[in-house]
Each structure stands twice: as structure tokens, then as C-alpha cells.
N, CA, C and O atoms as a Maestro MAE file, in Angstrom:
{
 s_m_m2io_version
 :::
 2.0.0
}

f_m_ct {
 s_m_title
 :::
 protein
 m_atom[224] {
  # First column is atom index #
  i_m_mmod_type
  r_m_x_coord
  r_m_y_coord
  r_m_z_coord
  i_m_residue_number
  s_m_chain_name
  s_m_pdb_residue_name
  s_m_pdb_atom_name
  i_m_atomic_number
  :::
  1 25 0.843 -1.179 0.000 1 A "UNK " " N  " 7
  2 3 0.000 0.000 0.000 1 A "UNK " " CA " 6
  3 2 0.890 1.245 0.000 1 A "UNK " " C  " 6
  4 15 1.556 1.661 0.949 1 A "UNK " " O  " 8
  5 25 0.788 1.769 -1.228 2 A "UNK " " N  " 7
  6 3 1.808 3.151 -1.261 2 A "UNK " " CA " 6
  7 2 1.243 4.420 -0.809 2 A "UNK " " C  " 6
  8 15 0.016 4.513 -0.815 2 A "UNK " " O  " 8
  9 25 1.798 5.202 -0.501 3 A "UNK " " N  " 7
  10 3 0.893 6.540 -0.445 3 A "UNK " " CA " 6
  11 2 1.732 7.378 -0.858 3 A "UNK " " C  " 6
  12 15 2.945 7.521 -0.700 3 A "UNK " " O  " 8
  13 25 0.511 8.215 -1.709 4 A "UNK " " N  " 7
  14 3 1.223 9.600 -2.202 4 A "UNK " " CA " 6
  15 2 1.704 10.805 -1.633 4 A "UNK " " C  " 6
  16 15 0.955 11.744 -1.364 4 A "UNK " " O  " 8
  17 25 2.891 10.813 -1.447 5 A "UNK " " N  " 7
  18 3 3.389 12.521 -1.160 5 A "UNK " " CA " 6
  19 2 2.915 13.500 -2.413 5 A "UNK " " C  " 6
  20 15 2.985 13.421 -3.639 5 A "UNK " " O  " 8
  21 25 2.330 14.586 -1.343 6 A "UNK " " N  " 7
  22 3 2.196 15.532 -2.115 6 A "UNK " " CA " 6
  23 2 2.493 16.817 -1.847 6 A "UNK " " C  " 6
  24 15 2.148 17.670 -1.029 6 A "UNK " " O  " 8
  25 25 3.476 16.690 -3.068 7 A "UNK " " N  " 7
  26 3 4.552 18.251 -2.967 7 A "UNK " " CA " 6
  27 2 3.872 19.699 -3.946 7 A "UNK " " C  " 6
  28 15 3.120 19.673 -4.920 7 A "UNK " " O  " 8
  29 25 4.385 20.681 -3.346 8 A "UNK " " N  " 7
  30 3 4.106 22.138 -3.812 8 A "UNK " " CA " 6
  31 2 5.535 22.632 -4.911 8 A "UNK " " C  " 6
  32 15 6.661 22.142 -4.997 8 A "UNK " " O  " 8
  33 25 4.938 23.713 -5.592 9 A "UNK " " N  " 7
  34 3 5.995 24.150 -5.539 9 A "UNK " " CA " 6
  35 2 6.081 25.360 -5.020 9 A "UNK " " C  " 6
  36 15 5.440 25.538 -3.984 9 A "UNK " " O  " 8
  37 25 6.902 26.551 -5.593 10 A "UNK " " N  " 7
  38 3 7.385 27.884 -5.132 10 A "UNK " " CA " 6
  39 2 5.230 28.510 -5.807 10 A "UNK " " C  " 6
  40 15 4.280 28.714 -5.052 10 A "UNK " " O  " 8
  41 25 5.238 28.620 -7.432 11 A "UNK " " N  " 7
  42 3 3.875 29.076 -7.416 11 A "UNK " " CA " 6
  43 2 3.285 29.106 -6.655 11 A "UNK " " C  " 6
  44 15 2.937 30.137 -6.079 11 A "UNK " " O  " 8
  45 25 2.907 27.807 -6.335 12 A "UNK " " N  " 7
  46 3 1.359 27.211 -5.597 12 A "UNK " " CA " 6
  47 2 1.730 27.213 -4.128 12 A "UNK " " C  " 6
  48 15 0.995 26.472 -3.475 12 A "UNK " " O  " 8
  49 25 2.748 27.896 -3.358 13 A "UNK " " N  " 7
  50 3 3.389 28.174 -2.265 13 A "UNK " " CA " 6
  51 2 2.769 29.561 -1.794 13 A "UNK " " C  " 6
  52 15 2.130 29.842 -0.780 13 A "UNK " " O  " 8
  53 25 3.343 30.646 -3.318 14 A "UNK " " N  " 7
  54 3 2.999 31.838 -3.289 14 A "UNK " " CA " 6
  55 2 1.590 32.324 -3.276 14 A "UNK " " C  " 6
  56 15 1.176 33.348 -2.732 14 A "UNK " " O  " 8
  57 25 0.700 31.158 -4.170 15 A "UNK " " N  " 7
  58 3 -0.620 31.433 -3.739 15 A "UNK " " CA " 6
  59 2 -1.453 30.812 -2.450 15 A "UNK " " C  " 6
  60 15 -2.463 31.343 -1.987 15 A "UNK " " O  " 8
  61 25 -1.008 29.907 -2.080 16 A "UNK " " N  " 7
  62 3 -1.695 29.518 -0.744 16 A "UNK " " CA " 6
  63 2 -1.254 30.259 0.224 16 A "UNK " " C  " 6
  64 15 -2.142 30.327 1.074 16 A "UNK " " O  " 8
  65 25 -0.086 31.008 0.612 17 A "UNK " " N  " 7
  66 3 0.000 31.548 1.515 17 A "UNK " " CA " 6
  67 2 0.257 33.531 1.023 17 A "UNK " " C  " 6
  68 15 0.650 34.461 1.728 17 A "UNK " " O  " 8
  69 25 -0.110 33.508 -0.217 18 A "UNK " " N  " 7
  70 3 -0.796 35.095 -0.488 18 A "UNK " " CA " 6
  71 2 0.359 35.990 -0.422 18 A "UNK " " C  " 6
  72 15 0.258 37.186 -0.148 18 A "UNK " " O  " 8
  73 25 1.679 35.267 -0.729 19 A "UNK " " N  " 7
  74 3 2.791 35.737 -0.649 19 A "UNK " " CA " 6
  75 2 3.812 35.754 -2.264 19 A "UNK " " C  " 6
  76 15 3.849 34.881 -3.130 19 A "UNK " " O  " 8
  77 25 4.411 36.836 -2.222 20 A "UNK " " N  " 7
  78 3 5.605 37.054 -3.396 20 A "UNK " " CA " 6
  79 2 6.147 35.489 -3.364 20 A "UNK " " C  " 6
  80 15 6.273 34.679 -2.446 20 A "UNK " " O  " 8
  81 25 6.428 35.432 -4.890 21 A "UNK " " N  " 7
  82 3 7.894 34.086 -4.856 21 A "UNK " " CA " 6
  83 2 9.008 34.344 -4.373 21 A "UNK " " C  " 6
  84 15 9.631 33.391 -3.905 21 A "UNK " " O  " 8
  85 25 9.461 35.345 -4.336 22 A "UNK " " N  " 7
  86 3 10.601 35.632 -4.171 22 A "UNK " " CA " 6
  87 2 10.564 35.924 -2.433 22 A "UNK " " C  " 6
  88 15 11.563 35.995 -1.716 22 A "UNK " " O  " 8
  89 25 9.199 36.060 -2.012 23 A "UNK " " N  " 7
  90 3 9.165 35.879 0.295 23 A "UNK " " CA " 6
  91 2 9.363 34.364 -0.215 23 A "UNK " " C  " 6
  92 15 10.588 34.237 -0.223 23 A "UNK " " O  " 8
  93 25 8.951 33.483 -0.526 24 A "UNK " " N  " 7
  94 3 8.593 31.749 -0.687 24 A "UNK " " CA " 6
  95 2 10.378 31.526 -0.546 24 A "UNK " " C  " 6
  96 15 11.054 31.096 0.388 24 A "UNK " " O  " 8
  97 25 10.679 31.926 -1.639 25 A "UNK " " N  " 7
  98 3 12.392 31.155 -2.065 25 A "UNK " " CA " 6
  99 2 13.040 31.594 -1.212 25 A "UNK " " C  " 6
  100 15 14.086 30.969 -1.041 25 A "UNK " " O  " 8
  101 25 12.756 33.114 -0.038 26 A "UNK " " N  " 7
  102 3 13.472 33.282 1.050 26 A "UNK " " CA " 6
  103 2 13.067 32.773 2.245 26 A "UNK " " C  " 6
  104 15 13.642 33.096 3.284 26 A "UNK " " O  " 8
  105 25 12.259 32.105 2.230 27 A "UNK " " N  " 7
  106 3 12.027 31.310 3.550 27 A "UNK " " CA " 6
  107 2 12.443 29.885 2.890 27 A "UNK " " C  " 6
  108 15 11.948 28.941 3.505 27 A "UNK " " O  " 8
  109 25 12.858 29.695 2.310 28 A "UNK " " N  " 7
  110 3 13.339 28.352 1.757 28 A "UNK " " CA " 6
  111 2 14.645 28.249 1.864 28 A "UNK " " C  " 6
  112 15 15.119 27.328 2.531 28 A "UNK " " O  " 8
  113 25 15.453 29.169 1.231 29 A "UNK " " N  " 7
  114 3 16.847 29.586 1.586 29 A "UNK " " CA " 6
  115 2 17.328 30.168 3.354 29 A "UNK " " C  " 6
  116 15 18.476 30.126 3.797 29 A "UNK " " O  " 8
  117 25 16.367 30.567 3.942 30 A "UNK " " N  " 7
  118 3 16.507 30.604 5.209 30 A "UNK " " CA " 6
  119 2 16.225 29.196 6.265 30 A "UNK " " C  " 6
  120 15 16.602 29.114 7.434 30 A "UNK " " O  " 8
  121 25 15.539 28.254 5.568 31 A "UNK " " N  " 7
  122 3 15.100 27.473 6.344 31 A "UNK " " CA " 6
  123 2 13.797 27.320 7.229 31 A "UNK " " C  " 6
  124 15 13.366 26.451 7.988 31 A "UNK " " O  " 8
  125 25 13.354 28.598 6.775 32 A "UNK " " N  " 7
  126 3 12.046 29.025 7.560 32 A "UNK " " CA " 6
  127 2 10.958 27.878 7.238 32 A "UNK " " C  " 6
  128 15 10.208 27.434 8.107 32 A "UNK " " O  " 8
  129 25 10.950 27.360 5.623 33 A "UNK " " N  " 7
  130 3 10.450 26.070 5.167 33 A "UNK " " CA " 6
  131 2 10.865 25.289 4.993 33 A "UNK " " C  " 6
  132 15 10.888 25.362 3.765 33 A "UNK " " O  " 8
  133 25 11.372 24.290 5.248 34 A "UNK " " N  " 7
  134 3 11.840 23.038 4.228 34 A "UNK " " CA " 6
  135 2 11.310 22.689 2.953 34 A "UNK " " C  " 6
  136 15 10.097 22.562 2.786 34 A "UNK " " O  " 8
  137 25 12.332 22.489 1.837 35 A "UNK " " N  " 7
  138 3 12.143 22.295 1.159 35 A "UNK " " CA " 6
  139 2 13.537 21.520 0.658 35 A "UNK " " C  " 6
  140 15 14.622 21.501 1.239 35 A "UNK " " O  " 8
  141 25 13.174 20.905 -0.570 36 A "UNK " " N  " 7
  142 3 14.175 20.410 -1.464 36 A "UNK " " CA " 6
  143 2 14.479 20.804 -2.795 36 A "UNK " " C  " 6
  144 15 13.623 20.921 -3.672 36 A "UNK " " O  " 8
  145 25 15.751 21.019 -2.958 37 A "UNK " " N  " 7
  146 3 15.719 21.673 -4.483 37 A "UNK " " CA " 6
  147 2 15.952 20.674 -5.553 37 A "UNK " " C  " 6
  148 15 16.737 19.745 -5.364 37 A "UNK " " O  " 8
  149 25 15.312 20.818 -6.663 38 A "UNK " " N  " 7
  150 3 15.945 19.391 -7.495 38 A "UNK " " CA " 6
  151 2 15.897 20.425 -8.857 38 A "UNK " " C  " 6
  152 15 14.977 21.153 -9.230 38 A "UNK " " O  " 8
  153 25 16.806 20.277 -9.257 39 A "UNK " " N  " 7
  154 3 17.424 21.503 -10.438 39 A "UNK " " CA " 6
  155 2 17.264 22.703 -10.029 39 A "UNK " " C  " 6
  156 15 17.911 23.262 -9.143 39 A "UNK " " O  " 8
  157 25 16.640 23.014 -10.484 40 A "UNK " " N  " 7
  158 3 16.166 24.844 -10.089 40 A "UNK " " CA " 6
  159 2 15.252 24.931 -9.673 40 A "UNK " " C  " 6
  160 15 14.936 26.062 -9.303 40 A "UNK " " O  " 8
  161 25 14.119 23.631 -9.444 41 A "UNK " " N  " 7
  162 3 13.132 24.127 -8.672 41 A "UNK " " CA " 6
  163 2 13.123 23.806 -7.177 41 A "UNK " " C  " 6
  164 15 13.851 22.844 -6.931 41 A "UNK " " O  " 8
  165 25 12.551 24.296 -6.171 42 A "UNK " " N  " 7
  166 3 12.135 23.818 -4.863 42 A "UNK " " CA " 6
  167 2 10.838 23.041 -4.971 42 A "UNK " " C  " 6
  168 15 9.814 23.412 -5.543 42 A "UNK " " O  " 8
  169 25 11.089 21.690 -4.208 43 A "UNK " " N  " 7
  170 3 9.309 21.024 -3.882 43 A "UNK " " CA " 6
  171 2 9.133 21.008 -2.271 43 A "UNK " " C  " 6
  172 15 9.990 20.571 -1.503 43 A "UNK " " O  " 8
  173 25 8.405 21.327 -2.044 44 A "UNK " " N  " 7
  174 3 7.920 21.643 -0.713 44 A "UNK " " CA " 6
  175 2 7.040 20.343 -0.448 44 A "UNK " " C  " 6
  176 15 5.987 20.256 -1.080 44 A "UNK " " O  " 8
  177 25 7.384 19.338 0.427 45 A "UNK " " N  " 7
  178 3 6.316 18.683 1.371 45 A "UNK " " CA " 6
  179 2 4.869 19.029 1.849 45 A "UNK " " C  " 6
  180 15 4.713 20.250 1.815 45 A "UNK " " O  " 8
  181 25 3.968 18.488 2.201 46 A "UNK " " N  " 7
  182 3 2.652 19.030 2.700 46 A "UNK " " CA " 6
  183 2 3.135 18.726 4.101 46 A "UNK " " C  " 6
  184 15 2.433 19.476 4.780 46 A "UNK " " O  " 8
  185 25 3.844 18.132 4.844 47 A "UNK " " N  " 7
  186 3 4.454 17.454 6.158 47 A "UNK " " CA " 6
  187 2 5.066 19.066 6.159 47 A "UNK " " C  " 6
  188 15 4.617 19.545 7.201 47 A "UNK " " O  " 8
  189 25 5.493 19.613 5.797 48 A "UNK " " N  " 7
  190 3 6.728 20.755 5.784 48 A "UNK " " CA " 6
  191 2 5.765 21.513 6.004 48 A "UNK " " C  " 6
  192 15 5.727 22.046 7.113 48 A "UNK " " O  " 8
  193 25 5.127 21.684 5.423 49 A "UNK " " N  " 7
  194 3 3.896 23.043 5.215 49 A "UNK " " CA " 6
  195 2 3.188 23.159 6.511 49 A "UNK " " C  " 6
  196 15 2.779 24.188 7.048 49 A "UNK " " O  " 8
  197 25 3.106 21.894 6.937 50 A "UNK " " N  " 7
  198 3 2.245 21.890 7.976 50 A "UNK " " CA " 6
  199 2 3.262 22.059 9.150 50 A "UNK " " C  " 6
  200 15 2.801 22.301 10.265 50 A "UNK " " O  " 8
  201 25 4.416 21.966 9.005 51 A "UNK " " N  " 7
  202 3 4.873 22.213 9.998 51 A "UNK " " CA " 6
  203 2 5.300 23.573 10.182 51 A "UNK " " C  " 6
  204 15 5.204 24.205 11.234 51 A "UNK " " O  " 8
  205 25 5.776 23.985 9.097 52 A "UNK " " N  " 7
  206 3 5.940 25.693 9.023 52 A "UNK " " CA " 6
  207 2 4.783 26.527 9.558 52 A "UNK " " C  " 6
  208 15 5.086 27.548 10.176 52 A "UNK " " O  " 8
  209 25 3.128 26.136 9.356 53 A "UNK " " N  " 7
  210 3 1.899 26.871 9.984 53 A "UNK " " CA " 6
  211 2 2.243 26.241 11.483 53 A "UNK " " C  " 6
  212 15 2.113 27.250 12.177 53 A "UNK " " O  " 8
  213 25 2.480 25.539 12.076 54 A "UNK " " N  " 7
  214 3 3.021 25.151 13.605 54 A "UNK " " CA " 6
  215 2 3.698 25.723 14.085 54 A "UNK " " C  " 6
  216 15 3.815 25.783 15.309 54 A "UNK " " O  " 8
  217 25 4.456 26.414 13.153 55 A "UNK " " N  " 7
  218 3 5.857 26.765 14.344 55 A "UNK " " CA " 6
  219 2 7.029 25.764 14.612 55 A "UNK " " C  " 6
  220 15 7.855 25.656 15.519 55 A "UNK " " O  " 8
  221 25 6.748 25.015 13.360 56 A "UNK " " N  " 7
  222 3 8.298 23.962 14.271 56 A "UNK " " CA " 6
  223 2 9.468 24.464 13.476 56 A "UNK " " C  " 6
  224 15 10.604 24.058 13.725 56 A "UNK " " O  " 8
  :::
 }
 m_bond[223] {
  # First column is bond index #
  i_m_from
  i_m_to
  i_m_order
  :::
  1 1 2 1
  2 2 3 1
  3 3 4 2
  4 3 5 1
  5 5 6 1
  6 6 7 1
  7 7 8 2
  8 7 9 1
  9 9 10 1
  10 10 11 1
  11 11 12 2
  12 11 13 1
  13 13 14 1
  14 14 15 1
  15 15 16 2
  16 15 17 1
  17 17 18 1
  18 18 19 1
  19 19 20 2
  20 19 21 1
  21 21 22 1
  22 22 23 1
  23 23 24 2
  24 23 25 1
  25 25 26 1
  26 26 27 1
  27 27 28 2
  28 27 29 1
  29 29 30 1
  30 30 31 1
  31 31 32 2
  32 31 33 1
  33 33 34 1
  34 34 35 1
  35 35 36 2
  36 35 37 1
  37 37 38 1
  38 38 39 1
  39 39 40 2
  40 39 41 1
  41 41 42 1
  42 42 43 1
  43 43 44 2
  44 43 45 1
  45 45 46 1
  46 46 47 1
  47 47 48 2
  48 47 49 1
  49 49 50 1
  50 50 51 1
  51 51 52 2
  52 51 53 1
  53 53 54 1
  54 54 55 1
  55 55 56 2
  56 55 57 1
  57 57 58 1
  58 58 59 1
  59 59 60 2
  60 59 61 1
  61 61 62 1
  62 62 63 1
  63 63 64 2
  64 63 65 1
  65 65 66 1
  66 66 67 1
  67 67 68 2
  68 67 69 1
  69 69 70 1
  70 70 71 1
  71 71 72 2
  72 71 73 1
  73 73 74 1
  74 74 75 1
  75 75 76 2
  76 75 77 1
  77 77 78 1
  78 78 79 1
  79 79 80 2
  80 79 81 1
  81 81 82 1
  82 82 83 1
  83 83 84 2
  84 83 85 1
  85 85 86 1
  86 86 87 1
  87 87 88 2
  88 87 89 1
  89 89 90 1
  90 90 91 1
  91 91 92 2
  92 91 93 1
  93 93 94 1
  94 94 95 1
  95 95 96 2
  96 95 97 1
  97 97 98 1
  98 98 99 1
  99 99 100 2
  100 99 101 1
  101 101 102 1
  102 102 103 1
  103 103 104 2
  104 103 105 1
  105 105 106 1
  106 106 107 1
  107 107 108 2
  108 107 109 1
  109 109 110 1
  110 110 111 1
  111 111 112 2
  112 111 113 1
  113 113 114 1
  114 114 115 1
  115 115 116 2
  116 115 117 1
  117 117 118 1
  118 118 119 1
  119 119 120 2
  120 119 121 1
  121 121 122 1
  122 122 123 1
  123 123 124 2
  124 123 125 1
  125 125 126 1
  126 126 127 1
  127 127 128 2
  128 127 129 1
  129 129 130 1
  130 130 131 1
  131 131 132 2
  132 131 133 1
  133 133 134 1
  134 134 135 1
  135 135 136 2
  136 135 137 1
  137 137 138 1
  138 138 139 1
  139 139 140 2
  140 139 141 1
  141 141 142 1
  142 142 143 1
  143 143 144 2
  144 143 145 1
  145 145 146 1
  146 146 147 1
  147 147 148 2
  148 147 149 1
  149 149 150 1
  150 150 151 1
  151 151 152 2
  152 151 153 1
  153 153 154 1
  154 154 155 1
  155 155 156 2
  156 155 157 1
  157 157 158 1
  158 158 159 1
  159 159 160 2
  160 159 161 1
  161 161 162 1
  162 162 163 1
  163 163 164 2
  164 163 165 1
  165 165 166 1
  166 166 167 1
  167 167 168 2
  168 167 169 1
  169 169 170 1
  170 170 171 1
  171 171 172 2
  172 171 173 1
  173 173 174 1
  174 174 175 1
  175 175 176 2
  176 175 177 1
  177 177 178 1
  178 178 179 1
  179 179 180 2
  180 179 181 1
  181 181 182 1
  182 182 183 1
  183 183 184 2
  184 183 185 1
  185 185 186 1
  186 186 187 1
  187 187 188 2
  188 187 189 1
  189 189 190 1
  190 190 191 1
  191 191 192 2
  192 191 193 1
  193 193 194 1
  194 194 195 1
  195 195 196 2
  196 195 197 1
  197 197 198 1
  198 198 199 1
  199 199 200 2
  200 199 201 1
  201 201 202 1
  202 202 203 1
  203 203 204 2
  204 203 205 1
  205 205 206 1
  206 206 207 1
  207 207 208 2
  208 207 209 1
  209 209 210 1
  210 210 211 1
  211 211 212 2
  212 211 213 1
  213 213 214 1
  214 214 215 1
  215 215 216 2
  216 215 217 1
  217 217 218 1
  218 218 219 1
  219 219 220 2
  220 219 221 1
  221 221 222 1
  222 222 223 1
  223 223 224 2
  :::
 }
}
């Protein structure tokens, strides 16, 4: 039984949380989110996301 991760990217980052790409890629580069980069893009976790609205 597999389950799907489901990742964001920087866009769909910037619109769920009503923010510039360029606030997104600096909380990414700060660590403020986790994320992973794979070429040039960042994919963001929904585990991550949810932990970034937490506070962890």
C-alpha cells in the first residue's frame, strides 16, 4: 500500500499563503520552510507546510 506525497511548488506556495515568490524562495533559503531543491526548482512537502503553519 503506497501513499502519495504531495509536494508544492514555489507558485502554488505563493498562492496559498498570499505571498511574493521571491518571500517563498526566502524562507526556503533561510530554512524558515523546508524544502528540497531538485534543479532549479524547490518542492515543498505538505508534512513541511504543515509544519511551518506550527511553528516547528
Amino acid at each position: 500500500m503506497s501513499e502519495e506525497i504531495k509536494v508544492y511548488t514555489v507558485p502554488e506556495l505563493s498562492k496559498l499563503f498570499q505571498l511574493s515568490p521571491q518571500s517563498v524562495r526566502r524562507y526556503l533559503k533561510e530554512g524558515r520552510i523546508k524544502g528540497q531543491k531538485v534543479g532549479t526548482k524547490w518542492l515543498v512537502s505538505e508534512e513541511a507546510i504543515k509544519k511551518f503553519l506550527h511553528g516547528e
